[in-house]
C-alpha positions in Angstrom: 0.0 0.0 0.0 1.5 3.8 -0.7 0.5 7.1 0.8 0.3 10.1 -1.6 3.8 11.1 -0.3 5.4 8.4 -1.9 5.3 6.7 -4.9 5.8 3.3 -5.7 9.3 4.3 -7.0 10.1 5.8 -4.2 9.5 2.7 -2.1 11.5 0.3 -4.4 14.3 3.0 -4.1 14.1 3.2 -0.4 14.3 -0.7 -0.1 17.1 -0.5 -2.0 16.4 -1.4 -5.9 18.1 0.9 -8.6 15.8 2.7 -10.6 16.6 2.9 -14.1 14.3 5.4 -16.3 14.4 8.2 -18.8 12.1 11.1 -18.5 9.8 9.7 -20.8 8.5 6.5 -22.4 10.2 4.8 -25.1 8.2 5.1 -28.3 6.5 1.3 -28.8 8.4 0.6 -32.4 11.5 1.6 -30.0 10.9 -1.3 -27.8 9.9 -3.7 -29.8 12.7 -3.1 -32.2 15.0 -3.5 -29.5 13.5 -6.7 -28.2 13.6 -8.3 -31.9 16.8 -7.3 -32.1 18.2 -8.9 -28.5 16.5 -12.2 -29.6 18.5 -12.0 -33.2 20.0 -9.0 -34.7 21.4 -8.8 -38.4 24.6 -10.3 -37.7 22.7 -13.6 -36.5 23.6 -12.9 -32.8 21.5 -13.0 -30.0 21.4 -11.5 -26.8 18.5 -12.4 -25.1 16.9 -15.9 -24.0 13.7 -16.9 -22.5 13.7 -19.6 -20.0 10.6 -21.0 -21.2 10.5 -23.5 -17.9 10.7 -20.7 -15.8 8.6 -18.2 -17.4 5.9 -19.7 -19.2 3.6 -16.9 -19.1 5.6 -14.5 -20.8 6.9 -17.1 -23.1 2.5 -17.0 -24.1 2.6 -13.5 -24.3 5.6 -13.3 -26.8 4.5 -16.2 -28.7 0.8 -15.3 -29.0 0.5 -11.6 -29.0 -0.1 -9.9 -32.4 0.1 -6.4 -34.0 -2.5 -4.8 -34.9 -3.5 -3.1 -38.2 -1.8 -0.4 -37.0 1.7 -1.6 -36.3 1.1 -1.8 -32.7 0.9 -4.9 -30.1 -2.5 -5.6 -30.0 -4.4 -4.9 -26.6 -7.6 -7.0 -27.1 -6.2 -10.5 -25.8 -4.8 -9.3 -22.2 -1.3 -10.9 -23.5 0.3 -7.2 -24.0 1.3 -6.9 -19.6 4.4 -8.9 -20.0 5.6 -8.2 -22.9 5.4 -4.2 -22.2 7.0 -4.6 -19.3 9.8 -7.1 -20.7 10.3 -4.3 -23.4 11.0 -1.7 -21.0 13.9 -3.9 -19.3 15.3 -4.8 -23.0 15.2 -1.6 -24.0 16.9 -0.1 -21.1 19.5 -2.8 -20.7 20.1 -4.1 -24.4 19.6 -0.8 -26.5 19.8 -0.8 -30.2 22.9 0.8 -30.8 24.0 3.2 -34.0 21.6 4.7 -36.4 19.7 2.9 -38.8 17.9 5.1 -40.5 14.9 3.0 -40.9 11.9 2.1 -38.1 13.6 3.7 -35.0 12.6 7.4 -33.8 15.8 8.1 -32.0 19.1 6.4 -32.8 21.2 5.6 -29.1 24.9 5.5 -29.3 
């Protein structure tokens, strides 16, 4: 439970957990560019694993979820939680690196 002095933030902080986060949002293509690119970039790398044991639920999500006809995760089927979230972490800790000059709004050096 949180009072309206402190946020849920300000909790995590205070019981020790780094806060990573930029004034604003990611844009969604950013995210889920990133994420794609963590599970295999151009080069045929990857980055980024699912334990599929451990995390079944978000294994669904990733699997199952689908974009809608505007480009963007689809909300409809409740599968878009984890995923966001997951995004978020990629994003933060496995950035896309170096401009492409194609599908991301902001290149990160």
């Amino acid at each position: 439970h949180t009072s309206a002095s402190a946020t849920d933030l300000d909790l995590f902080a205070q019981a020790g957990f780094q806060i990573v986060r930029g004034k604003v949002n990611p844009q969604i293509k950013d995210r889920v560019n990133c994420v794609n690119t963590a599970f295999l970039n151009g080069l045929g790398q990857s980055k980024l694993f699912v334990n599929v044991l451990r995390c079944p639920n978000l294994t669904r999500c990733l699997e199952q979820q689908a974009l809608g006809d505007d480009g963007k995760p689809e909300k409809k089927n409740d599968l878009d939680h984890l995923p966001e979230s997951f995004g978020y972490m990629v994003y933060w800790l496995l950035p896309v690196t170096g401009h492409t000059g194609f599908g991301s709004s902001r290149a990160r050096v």
